[in-house]
Steps between C-alpha positions, in 0.01 A plus 500: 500500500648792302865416583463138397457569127876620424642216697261223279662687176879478652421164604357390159801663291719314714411196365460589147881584541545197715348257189684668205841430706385194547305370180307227428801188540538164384525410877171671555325337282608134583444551843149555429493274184718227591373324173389762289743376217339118518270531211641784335876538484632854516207626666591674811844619281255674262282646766768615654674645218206718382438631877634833459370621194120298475385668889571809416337519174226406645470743768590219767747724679518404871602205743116475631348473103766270448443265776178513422528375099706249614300341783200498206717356284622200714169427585382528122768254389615338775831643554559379113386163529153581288649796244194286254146365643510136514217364325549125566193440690333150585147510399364492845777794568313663182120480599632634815663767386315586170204368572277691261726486189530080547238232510598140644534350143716793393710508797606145419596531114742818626663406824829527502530706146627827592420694192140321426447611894586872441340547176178347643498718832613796395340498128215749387613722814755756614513584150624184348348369224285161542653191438652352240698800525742419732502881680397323862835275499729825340360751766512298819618659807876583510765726580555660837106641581370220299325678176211304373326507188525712167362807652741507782804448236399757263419776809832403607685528175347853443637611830830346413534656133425826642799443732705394223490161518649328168355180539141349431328310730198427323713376191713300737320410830810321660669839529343551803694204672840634321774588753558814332132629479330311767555800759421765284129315389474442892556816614324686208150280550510532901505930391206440276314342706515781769713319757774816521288736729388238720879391552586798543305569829555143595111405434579123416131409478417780237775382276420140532190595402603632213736275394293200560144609493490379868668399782614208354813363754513791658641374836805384262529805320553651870701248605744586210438867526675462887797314337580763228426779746779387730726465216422819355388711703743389845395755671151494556 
């Protein structure tokens, strides 16, 4: 039991030299998101691009943490096909899915209107302001971990200008989706909300739980945690 500590270090610096040779590629990434660039173009260039400087500042340092954010993160937004929460429910799809923020009558008048939708279900809560204002719409779920709500932006734009982080995401919401930023608001919000240690000892259920609140597609979130294991970590 003694002896098998130094080898678990060797083998774990290993790989941490393996992945900096290797990087976080363009090839990588569109194995794993063949159409991450579909809805927004430049997307996987801009993750890629920011790779080596956003996980580090964070603290994201080895293969394991970084198989882990990423397996999250295609879950959370669907390998870049959902980088925004679509709101264009029917309005049996709404009293389904809302139903104690829409009655029958209400459901009707909205169905299909995106920004009425959001501003309705996610108004007065989260710390948006009640409608009219139109917080529920502006602080939908986006970006790579899916941050939701005013509270959620503003927590995450503290974290970010104490980085250094010279954009504003509360001033300019979309920011989040930008192929320049996108990584760095993903990766900063999945280290607020306490995901790091559980990647870190490979404790997928803890950081879901975190993350998500639940367990919310967790067999999915395993199933891509595999995938970016054997790509990043080859060895295990």
């Amino acid at each position: 039991m003694l002896r098998s500590t130094p080898r678990l270090g060797r083998l774990h610096n290993r790989h941490r030299v393996r992945f900096e040779m290797t990087e976080l590629t363009i090839d990588i990434m569109r194995r794993h998101w063949p159409h991450g660039d579909q809805h927004i173009p430049g997307l996987i260039e801009g993750i890629v691009a920011s790779a080596p400087v956003v996980f580090p500042k964070y603290g994201v340092n080895s293969p394991l943490a970084i198989a882990h954010f990423m397996a999250q993160a295609s879950e959370e937004c669907g390998q870049g096909l959902e980088m925004i929460e679509n709101m264009n429910y029917s309005a049996a799809g709404l009293l389904k899915e809302f139903p104690s923020h829409f009655t029958r009558t209400i459901a009707a008048r909205v169905a299909h209107n995106p920004r009425m939708i959001a501003d309705i279900a996610y108004g007065g809560r989260m710390g948006n302001r009640p409608p009219p204002s139109d917080d529920g719409f502006r602080f939908r779920g986006a970006g790579l971990s899916q941050v939701t709500g005013r509270e959620g932006y503003a927590k995450l734009q503290v974290f970010l200008t104490r980085h250094g982080a010279d954009f504003d995401i509360l001033q300019d919401p979309e920011l989040i989706i930008d192929p320049a930023h996108t990584l760095e608001c993903g990766v900063a919000d999945w280290v607020v909300c306490g995901c790091l240690p559980h990647a870190e000892i490979d404790d997928l259920r803890g950081e879901t739980v975190a993350l998500n609140g639940g367990l919310n597609g967790l067999e999915e979130r395993g199933r891509q945690l595999l995938l970016w294991k054997h790509e990043l970590l080859p060895q295990t």
